[in-house]
N, CA and C atoms of all chains as a GROMACS GRO file, in nm:
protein
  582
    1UNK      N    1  10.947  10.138   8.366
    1UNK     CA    2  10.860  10.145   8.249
    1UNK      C    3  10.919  10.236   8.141
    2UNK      N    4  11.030  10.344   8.217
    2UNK     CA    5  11.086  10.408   8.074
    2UNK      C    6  11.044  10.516   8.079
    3UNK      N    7  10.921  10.574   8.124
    3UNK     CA    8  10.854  10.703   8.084
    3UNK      C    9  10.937  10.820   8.169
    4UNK      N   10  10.929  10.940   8.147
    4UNK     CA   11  10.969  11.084   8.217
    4UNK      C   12  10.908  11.128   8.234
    5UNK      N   13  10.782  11.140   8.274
    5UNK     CA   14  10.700  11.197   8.325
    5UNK      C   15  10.582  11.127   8.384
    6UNK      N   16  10.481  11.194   8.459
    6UNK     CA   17  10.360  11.167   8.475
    6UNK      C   18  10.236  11.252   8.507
    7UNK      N   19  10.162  11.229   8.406
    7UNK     CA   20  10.063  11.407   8.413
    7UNK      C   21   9.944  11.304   8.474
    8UNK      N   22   9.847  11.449   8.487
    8UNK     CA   23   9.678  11.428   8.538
    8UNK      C   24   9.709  11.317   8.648
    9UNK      N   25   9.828  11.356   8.769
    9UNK     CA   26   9.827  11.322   8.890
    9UNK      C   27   9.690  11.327   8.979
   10UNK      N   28   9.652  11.219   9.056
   10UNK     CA   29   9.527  11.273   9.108
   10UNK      C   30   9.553  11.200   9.271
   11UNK      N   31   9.553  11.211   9.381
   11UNK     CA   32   9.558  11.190   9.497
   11UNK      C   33   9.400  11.142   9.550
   12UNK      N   34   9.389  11.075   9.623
   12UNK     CA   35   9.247  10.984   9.696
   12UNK      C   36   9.301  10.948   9.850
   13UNK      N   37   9.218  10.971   9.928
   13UNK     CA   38   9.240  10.906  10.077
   13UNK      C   39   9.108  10.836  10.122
   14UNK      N   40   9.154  10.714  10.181
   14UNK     CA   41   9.018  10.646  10.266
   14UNK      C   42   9.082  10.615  10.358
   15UNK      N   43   8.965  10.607  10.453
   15UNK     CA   44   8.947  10.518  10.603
   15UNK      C   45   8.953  10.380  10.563
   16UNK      N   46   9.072  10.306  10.555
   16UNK     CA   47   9.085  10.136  10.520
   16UNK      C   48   9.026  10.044  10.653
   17UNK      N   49   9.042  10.096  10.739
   17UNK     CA   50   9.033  10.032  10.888
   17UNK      C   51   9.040  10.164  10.965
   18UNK      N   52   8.942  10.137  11.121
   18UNK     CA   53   8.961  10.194  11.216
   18UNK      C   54   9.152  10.198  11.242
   19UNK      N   55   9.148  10.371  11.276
   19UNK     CA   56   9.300  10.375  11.279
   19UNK      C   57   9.409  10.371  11.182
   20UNK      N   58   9.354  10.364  11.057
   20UNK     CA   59   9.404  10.300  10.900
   20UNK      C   60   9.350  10.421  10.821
   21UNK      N   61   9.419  10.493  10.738
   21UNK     CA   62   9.417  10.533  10.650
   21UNK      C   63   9.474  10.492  10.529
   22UNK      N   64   9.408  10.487  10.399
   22UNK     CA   65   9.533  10.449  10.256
   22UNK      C   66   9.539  10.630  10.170
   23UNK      N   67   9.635  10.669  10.149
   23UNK     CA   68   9.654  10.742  10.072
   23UNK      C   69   9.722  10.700   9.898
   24UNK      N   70   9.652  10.732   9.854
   24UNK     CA   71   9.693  10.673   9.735
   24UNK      C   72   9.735  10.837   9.589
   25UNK      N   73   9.820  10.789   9.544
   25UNK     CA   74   9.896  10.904   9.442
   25UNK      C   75   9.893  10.794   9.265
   26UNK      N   76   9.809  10.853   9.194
   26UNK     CA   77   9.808  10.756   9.056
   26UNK      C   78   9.752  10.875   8.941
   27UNK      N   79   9.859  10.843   8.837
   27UNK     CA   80   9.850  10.924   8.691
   27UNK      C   81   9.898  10.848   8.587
   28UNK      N   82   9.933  10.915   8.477
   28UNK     CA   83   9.959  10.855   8.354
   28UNK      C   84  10.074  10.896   8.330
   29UNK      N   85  10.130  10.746   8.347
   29UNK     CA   86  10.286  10.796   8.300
   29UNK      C   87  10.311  10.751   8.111
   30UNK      N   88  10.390  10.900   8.141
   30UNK     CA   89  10.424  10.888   7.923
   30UNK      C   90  10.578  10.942   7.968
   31UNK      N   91  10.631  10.909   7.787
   31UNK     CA   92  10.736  10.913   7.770
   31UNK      C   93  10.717  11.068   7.647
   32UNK      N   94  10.822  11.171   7.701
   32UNK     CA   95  10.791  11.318   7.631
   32UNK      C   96  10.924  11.337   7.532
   33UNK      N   97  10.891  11.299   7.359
   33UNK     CA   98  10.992  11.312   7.307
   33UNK      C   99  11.025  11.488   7.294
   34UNK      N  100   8.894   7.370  13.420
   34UNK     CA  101   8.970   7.486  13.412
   34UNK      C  102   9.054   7.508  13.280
   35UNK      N  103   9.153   7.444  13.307
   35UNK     CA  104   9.292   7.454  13.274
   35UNK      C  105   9.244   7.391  13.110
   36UNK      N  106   9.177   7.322  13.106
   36UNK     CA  107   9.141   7.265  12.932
   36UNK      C  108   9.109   7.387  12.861
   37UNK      N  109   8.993   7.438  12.947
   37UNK     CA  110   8.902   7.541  12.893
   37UNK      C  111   9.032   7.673  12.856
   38UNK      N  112   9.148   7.708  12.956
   38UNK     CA  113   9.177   7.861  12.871
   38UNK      C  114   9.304   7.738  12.795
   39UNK      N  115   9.334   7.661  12.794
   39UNK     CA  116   9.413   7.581  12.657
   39UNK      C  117   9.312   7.590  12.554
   40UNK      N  118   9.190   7.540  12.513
   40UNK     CA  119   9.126   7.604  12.433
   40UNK      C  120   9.114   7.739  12.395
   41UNK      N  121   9.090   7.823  12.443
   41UNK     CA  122   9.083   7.969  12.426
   41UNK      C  123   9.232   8.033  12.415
   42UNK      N  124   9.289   7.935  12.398
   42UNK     CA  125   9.444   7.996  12.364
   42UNK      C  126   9.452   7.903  12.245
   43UNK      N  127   9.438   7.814  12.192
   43UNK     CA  128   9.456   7.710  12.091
   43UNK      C  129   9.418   7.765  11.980
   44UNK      N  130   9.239   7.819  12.020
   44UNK     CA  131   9.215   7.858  11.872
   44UNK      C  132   9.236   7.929  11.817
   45UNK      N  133   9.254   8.097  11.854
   45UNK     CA  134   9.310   8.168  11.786
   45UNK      C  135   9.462   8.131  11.742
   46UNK      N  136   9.524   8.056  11.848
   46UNK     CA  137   9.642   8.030  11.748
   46UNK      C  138   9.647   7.944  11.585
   47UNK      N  139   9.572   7.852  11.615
   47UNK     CA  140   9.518   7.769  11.495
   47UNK      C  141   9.456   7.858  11.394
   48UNK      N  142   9.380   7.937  11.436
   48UNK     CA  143   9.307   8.006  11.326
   48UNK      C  144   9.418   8.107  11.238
   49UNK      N  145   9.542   8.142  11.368
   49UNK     CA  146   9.654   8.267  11.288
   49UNK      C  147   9.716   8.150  11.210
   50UNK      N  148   9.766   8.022  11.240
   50UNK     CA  149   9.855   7.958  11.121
   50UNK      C  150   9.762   7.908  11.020
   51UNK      N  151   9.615   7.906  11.001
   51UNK     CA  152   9.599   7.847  10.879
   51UNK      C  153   9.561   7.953  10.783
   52UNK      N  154   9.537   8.086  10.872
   52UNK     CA  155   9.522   8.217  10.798
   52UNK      C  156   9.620   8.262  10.742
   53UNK      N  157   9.757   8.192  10.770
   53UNK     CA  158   9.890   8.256  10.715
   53UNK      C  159   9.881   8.186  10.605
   54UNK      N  160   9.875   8.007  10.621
   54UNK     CA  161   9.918   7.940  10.505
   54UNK      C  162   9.815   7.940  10.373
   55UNK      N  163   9.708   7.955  10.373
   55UNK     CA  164   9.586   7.969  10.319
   55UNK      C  165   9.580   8.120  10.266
   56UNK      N  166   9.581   8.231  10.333
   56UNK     CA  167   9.560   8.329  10.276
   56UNK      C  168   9.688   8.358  10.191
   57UNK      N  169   9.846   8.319  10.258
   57UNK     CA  170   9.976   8.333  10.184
   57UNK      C  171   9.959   8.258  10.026
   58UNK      N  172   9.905   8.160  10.037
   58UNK     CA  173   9.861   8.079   9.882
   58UNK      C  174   9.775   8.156   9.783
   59UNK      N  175   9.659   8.194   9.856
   59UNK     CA  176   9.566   8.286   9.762
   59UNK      C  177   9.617   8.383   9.722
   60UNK      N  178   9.702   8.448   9.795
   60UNK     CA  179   9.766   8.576   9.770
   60UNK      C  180   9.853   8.605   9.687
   61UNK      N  181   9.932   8.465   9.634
   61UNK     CA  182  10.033   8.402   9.565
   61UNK      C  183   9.979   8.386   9.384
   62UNK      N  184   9.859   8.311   9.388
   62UNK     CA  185   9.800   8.253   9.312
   62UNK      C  186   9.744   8.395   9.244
   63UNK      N  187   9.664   8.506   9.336
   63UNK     CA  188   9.611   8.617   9.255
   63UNK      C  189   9.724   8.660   9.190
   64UNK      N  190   9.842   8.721   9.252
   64UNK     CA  191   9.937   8.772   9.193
   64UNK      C  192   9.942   8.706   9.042
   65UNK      N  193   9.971   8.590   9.016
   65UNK     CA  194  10.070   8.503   8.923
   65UNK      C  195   9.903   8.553   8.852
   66UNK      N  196   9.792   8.486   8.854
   66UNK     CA  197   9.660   8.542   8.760
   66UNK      C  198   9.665   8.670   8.723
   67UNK      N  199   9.699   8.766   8.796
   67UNK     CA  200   9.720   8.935   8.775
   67UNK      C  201   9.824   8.939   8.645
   68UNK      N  202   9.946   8.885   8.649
   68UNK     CA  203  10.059   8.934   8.609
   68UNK      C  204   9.988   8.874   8.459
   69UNK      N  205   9.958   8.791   8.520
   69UNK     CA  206   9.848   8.710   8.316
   69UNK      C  207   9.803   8.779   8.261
   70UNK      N  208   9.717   8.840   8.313
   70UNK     CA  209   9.604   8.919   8.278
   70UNK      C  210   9.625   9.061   8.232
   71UNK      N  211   9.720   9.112   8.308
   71UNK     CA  212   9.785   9.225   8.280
   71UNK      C  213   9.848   9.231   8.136
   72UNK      N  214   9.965   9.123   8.148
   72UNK     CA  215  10.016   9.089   8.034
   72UNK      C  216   9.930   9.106   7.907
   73UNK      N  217   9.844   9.065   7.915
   73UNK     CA  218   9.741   9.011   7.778
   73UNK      C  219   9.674   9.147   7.732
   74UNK      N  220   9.642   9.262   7.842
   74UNK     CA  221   9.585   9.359   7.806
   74UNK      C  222   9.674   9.495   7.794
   75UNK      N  223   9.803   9.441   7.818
   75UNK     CA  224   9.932   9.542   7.840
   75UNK      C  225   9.917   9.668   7.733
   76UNK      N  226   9.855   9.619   7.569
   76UNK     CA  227   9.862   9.740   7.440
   76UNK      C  228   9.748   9.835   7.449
   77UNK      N  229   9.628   9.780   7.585
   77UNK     CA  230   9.557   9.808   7.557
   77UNK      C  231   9.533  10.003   7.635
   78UNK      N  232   9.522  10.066   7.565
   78UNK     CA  233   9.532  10.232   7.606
   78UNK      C  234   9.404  10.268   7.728
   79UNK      N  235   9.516  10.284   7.833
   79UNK     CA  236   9.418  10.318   7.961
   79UNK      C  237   9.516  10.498   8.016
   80UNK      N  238   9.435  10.602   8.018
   80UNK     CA  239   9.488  10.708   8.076
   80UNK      C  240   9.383  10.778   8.150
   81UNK      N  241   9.477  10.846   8.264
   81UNK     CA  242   9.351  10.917   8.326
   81UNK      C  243   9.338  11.046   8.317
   82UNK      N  244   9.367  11.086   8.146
   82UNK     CA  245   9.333  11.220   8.155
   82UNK      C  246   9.209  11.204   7.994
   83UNK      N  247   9.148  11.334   7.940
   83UNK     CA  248   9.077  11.277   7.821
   83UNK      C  249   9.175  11.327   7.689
   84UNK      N  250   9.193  11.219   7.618
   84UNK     CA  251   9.304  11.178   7.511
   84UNK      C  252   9.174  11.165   7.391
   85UNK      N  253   9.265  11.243   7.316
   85UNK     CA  254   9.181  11.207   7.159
   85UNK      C  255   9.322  11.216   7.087
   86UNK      N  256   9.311  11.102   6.995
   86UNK     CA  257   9.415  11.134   6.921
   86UNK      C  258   9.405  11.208   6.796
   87UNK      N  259   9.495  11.239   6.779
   87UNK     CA  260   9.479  11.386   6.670
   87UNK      C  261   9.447  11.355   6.518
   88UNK      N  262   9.479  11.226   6.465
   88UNK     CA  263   9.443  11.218   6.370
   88UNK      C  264   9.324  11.076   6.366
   89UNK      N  265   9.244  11.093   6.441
   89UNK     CA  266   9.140  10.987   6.494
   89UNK      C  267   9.028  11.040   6.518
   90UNK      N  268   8.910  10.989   6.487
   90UNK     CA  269   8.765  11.032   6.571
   90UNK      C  270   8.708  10.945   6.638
   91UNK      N  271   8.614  11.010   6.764
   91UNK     CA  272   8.552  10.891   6.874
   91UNK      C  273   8.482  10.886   6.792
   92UNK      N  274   8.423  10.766   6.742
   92UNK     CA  275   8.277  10.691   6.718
   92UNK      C  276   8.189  10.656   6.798
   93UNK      N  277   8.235  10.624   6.916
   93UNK     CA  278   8.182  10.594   7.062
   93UNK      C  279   8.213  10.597   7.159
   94UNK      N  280   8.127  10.620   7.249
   94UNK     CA  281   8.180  10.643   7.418
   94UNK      C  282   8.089  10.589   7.494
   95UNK      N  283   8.103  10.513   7.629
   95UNK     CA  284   8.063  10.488   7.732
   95UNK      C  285   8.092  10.453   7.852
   96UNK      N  286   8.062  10.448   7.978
   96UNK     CA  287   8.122  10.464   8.063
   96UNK      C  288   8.127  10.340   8.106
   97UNK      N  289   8.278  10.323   8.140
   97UNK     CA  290   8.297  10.158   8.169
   97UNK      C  291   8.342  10.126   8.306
   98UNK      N  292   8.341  10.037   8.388
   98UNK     CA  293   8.376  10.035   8.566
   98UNK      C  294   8.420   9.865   8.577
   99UNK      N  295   8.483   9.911   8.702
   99UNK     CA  296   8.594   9.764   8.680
   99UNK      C  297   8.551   9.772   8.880
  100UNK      N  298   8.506   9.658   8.931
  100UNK     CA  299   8.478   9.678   9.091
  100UNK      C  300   8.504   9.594   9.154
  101UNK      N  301   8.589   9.571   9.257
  101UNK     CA  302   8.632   9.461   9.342
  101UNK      C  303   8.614   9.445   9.491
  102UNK      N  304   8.569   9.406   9.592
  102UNK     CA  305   8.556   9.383   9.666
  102UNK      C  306   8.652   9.298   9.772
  103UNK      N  307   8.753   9.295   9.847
  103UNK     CA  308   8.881   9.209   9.878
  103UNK      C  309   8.828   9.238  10.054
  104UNK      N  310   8.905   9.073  10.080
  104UNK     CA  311   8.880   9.132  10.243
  104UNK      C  312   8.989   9.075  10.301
  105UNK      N  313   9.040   9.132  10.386
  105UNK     CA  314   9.195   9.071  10.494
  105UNK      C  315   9.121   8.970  10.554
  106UNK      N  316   9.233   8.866  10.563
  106UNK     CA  317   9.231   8.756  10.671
  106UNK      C  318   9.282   8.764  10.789
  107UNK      N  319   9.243   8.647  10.867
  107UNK     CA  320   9.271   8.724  11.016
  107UNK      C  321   9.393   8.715  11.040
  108UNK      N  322   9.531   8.667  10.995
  108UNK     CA  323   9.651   8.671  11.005
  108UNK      C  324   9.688   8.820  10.982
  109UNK      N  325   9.657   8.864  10.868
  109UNK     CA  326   9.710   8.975  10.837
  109UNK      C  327   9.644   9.076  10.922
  110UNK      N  328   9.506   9.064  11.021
  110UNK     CA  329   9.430   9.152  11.050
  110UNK      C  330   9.497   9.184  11.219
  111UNK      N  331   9.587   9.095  11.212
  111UNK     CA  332   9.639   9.028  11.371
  111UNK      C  333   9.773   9.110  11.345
  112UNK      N  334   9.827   9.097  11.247
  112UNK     CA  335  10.000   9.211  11.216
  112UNK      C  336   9.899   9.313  11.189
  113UNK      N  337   9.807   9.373  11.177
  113UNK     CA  338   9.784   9.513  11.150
  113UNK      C  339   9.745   9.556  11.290
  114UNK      N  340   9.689   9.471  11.358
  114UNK     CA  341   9.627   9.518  11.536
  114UNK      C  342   9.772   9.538  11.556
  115UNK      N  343   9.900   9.446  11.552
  115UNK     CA  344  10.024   9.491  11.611
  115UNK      C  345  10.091   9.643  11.592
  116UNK      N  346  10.076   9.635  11.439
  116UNK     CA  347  10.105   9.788  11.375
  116UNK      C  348  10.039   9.865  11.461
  117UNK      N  349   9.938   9.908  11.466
  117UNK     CA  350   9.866  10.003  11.505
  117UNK      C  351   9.885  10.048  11.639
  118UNK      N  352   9.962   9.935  11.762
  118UNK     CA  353  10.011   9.999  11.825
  118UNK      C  354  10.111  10.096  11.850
  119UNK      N  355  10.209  10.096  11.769
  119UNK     CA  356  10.313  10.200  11.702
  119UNK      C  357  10.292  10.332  11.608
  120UNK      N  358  10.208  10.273  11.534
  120UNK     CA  359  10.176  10.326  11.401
  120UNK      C  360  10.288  10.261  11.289
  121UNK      N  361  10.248  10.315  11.216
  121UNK     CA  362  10.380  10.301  11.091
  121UNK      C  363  10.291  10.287  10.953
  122UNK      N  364  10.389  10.235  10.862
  122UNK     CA  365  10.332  10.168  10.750
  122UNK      C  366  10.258  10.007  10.790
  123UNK      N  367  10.138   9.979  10.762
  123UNK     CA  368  10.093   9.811  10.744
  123UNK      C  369  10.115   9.753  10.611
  124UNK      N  370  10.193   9.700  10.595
  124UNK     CA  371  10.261   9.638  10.517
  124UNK      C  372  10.136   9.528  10.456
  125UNK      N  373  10.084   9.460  10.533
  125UNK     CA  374   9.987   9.358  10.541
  125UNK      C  375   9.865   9.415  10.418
  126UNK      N  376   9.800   9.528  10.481
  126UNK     CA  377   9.716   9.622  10.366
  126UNK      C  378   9.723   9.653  10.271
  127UNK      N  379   9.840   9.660  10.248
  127UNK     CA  380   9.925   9.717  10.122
  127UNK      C  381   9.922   9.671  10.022
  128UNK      N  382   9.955   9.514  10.047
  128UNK     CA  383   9.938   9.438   9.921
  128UNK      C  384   9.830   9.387   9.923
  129UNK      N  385   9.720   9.389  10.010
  129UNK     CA  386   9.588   9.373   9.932
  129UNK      C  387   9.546   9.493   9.915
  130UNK      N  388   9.548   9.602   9.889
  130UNK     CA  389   9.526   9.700   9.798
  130UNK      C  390   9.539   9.722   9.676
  131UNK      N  391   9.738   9.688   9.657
  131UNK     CA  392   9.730   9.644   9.554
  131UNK      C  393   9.709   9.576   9.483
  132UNK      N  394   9.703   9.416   9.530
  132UNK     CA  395   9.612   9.333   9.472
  132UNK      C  396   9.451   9.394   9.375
  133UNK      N  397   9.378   9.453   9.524
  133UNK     CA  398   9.261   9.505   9.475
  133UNK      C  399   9.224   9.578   9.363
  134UNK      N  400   9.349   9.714   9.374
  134UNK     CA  401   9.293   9.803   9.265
  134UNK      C  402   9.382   9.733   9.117
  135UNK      N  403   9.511   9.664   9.114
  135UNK     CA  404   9.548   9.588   9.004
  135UNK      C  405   9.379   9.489   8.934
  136UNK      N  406   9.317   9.416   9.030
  136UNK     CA  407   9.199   9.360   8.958
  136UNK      C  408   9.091   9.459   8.909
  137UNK      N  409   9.085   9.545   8.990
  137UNK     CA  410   8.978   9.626   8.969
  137UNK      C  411   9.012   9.699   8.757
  138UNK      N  412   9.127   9.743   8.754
  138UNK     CA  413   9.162   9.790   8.668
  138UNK      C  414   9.143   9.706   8.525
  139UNK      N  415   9.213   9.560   8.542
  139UNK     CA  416   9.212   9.468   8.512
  139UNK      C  417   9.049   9.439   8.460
  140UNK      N  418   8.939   9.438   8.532
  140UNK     CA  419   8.811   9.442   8.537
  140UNK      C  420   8.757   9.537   8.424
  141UNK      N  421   8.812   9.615   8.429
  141UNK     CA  422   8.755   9.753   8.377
  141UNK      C  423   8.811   9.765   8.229
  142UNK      N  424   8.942   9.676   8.175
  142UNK     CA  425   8.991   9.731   8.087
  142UNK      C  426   8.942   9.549   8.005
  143UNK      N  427   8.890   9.487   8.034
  143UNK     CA  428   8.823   9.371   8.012
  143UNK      C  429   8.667   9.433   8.004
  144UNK      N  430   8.602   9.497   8.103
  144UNK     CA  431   8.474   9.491   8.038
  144UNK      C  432   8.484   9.609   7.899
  145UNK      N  433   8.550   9.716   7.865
  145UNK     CA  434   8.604   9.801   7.760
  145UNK      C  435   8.617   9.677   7.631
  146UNK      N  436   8.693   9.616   7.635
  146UNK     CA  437   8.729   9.517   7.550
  146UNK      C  438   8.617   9.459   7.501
  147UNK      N  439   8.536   9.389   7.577
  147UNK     CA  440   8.410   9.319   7.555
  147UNK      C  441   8.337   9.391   7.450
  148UNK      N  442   8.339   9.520   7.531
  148UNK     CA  443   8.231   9.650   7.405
  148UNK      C  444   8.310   9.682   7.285
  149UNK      N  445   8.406   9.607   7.289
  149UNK     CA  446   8.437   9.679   7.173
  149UNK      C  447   8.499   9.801   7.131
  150UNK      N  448   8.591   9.869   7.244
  150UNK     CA  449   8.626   9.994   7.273
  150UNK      C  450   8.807   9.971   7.267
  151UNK      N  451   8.823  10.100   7.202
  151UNK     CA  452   9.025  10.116   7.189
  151UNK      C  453   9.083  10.140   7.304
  152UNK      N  454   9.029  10.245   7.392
  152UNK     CA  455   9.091  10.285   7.473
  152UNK      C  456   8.984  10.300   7.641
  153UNK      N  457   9.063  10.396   7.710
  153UNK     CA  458   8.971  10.403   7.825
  153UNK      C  459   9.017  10.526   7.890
  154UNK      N  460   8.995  10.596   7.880
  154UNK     CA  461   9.038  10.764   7.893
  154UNK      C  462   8.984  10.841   8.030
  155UNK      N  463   9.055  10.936   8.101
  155UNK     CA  464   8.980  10.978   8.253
  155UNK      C  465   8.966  10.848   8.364
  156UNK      N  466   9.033  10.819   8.345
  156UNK     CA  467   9.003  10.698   8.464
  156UNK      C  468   9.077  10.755   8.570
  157UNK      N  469   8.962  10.691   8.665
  157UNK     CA  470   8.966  10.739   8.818
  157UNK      C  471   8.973  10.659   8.933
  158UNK      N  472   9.025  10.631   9.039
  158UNK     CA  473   9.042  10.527   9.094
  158UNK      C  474   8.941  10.576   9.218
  159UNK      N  475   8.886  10.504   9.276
  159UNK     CA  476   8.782  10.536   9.450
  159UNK      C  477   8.819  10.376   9.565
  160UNK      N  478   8.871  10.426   9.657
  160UNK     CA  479   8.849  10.320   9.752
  160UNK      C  480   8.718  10.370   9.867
  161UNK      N  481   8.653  10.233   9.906
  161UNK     CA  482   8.618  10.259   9.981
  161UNK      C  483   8.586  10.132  10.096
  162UNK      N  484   8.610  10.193  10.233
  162UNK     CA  485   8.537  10.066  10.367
  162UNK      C  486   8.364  10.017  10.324
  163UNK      N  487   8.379   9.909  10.295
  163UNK     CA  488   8.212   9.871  10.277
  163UNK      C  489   8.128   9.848  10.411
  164UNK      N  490   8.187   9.737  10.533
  164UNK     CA  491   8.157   9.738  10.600
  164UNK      C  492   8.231   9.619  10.709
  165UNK      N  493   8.200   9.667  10.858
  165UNK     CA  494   8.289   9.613  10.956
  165UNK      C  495   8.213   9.438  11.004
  166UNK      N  496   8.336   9.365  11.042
  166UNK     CA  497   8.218   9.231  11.096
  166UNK      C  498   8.190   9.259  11.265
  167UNK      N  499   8.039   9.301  11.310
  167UNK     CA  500   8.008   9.306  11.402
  167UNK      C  501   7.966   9.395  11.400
  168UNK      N  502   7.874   9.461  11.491
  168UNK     CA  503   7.813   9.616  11.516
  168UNK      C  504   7.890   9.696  11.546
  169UNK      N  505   8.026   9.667  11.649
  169UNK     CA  506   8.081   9.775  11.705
  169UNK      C  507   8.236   9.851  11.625
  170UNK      N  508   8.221   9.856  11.501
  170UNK     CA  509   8.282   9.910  11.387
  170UNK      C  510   8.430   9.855  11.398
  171UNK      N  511   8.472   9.784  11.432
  171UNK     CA  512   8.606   9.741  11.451
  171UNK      C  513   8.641   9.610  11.347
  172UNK      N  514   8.778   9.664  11.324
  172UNK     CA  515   8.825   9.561  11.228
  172UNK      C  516   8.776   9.595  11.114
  173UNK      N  517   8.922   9.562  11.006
  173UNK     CA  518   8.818   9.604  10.858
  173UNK      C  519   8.729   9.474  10.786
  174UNK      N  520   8.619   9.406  10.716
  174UNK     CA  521   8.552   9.329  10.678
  174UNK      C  522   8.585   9.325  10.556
  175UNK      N  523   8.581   9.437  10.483
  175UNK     CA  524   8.604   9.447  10.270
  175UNK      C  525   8.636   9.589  10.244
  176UNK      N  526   8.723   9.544  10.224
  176UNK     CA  527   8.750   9.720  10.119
  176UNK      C  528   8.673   9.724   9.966
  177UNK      N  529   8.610   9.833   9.919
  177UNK     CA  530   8.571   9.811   9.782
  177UNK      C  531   8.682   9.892   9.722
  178UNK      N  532   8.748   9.837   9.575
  178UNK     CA  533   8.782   9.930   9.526
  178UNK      C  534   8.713   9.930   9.374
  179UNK      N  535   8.681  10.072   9.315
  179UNK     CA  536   8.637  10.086   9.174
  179UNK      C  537   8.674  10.153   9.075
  180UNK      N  538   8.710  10.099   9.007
  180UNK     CA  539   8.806  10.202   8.878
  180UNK      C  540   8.743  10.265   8.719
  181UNK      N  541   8.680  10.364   8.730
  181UNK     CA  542   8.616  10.386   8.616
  181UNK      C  543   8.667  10.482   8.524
  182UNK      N  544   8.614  10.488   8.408
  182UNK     CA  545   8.628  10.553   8.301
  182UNK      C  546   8.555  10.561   8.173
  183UNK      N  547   8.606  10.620   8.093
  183UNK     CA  548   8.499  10.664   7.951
  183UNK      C  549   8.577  10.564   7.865
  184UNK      N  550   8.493  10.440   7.819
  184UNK     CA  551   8.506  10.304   7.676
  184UNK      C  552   8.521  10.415   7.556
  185UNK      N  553   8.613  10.432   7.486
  185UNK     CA  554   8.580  10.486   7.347
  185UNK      C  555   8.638  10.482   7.251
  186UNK      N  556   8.590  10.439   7.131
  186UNK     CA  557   8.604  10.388   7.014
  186UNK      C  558   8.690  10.490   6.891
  187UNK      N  559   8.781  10.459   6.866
  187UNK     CA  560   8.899  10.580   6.773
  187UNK      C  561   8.821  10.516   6.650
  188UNK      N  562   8.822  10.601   6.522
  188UNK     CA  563   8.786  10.573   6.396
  188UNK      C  564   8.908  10.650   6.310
  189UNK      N  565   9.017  10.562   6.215
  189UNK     CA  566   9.043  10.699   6.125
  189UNK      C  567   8.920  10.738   6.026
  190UNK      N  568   8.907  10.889   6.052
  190UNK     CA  569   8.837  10.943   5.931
  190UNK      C  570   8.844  10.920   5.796
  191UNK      N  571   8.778  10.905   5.708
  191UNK     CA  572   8.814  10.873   5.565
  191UNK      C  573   8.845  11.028   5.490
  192UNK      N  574   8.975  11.007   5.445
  192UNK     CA  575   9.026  11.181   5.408
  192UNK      C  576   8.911  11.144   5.298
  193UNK      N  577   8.918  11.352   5.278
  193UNK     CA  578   8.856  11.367   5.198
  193UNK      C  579   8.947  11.432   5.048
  194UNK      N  580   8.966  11.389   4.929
  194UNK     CA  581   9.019  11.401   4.829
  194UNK      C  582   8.975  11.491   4.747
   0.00000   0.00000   0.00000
């Protein structure tokens, strides 16, 4: 996508299934002139 | 005898190949709809932190949500019982996740649009297990995923002279 960075990272975990976890990692990626 | 466990061996096999070819198609088909959809709303400003732009004023705000509901088929639910004896990554989950939260987003930056809104600012992603098929909690049934945020409307100000 081009960008160098990614701020206001925010992390989430669920129980997807017995035995199943999803960890998930999502922010906003920009480009920092 | 011998009919009866040929049956009880038949069907689940039948049920894993039409769950492959059937769910492999749907799975195919969302993608190629996703990548559309995406496309079309690609300019449209989604961040998840709160953005004002500096030479802009909100005129409006409201809170907008994008919600999907997805459920594994039993092919894929059959490679995840395998996984799980090992552990590892399930590969199988994965991409209906992503599937999920790609629509969910998708959802969300479409109902924004509808209202009439520039951007979509603070957005937050939530998964969650809705519920299992059967009483005794096993197997996953639907994952929900929901993606929300604040609809809000940029105005340039009219300088003042």
């Amino acid at each position: 996508m081009g960008a160098n960075a990614v701020i206001n990272v925010r992390f989430t975990t669920s129980s997807v299934a017995q035995g199943a976890a999803e960890l998930f990692a999502y922010g906003t990626a920009v480009k920092v002139q | 005898m011998a009919t009866e466990a040929l049956v009880n061996l038949l069907i689940p096999l039948v049920l894993l190949i039409g769950a492959y070819f059937i769910g492999t198609a749907i799975e195919k088909k969302h993608y190629r709809e996703l990548r559309a959809r995406e496309h079309a709303s690609r300019g449209f400003l989604t961040v998840t932190f709160p953005y004002q732009p500096p030479d802009q004023e909100a005129v409006d705000a409201m809170m907008v949500t994008g919600s999907v509901v997805i459920s594994v088929d039993y092919f894929k639910r059959f490679l995840a019982g395998l996984r799980m004896l090992f552990g590892g990554r399930i590969a199988s989950y994965e991409s209906l996740l992503d599937r999920a939260r790609r629509e969910a987003i998708v959802r969300m930056k479409d109902e924004a649009r509808r209202k009439g809104f520039n951007a979509v600012i603070n957005v937050r992603l939530e998964t969650s297990r809705i519920a299992s098929s059967g009483g005794n909690n096993k197997g996953t049934a639907a994952v929900e995923i929901l993606a929300f945020g604040t609809g809000v409307k940029f105005k340039r100000p009219a300088t003042a002279s």
